[in-house]
C-alpha distance (Angstrom), angle and dihedral (degrees) to the residues before:
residue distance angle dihedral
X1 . . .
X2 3.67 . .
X3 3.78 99.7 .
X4 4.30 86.0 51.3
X5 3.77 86.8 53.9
X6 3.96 95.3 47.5
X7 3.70 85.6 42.9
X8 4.11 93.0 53.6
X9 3.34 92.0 38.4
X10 3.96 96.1 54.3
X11 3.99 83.9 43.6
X12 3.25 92.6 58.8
X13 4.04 93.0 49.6
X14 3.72 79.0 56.3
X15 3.53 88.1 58.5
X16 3.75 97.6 47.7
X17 3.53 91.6 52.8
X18 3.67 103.1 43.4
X19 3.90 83.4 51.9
X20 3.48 96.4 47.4
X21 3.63 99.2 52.1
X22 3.48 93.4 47.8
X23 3.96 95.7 49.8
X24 4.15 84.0 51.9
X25 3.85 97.9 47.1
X26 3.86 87.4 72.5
X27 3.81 122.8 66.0
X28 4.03 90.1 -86.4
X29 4.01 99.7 107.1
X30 3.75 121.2 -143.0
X31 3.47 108.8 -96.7
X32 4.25 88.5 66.8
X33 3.86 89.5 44.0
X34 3.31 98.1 41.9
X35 4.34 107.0 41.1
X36 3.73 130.1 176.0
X37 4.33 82.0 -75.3
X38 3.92 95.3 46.4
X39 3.88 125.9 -132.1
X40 3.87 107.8 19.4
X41 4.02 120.1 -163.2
X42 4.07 113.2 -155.2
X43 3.76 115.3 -25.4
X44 3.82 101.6 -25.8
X45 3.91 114.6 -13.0
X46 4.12 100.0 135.8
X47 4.13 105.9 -162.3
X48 3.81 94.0 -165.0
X49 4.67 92.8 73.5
X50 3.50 88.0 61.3
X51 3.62 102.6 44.2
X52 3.39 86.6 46.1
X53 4.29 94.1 47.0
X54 3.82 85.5 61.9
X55 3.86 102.0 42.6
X56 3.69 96.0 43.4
X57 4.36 86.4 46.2
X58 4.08 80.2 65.7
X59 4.16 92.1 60.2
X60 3.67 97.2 33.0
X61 4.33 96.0 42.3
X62 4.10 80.8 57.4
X63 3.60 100.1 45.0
X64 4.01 88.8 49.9
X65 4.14 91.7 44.1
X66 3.92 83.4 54.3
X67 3.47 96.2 40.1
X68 3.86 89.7 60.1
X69 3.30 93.8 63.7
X70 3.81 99.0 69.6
X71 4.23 87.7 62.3
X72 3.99 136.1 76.6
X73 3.53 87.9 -111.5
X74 3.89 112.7 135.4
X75 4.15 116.9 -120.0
X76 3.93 84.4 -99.4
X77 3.55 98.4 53.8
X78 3.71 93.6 39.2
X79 4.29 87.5 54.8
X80 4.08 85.0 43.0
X81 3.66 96.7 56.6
X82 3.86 92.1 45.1
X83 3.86 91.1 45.8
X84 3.75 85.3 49.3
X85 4.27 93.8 52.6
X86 4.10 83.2 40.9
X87 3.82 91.8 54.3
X88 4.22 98.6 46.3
X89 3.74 82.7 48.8
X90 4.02 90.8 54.5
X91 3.94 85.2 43.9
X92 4.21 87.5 46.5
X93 3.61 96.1 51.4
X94 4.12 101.2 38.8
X95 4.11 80.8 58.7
X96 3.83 103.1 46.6
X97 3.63 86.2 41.7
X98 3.37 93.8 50.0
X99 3.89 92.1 48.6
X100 3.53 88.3 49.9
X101 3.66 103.8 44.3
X102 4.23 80.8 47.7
X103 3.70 84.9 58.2
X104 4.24 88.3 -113.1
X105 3.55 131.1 146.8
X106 4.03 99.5 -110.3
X107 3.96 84.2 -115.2
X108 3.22 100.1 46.7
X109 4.19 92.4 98.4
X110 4.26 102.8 173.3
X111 3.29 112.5 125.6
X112 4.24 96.8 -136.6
X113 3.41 124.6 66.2
């Protein structure tokens, strides 16, 4: 699960790049591509919180397997709970990268347009 978050993640810095360097070609200058939240898509889709969703999952999916360790949980319940933090990160990113691939603030939770 970790190597499909590091690979998403480094897709999506893909993304952000290939976006950025296309929005600076023109005559827009980098300082209105680039903002204090980085590439933006639409109105107010930032690329950089879900790139960062699934890099940070990496560090924190670690720190929670170790973590385990230190309770009376058995090996299955240990491997549940991590599955569990694995799977509301999966559901965490497919949302903010839906919002921002929408071109959506990642608050911004109505369903039309």
């Amino acid at each position: 699960m970790k190597l499909v978050l590091l690979v998403i993640g480094q897709g999506l810095g893909g993304v952000i790049i290939t976006v950025g360097i296309s929005q600076t070609s023109g005559p827009a200058t980098r300082n209105t591509v680039f903002g204090p939240q980085g590439v933006v898509l639409g109105t107010a889709g930032v690329l950089k919180e879900p790139h960062g969703i699934a890099l940070h999952a990496i560090h924190v999916l670690r720190v929670l397997a170790w973590l385990t360790l230190f309770t009376s949980w058995s090996e299955r319940r240990r491997l549940t709970g991590v599955a569990a933090a694995a799977a509301g990160y999966s559901l965490l990113l497919c949302c903010d990268r839906g919002q921002a691939f929408s071109g959506r603030f990642a608050l911004d939770l109505s369903l039309r347009r």
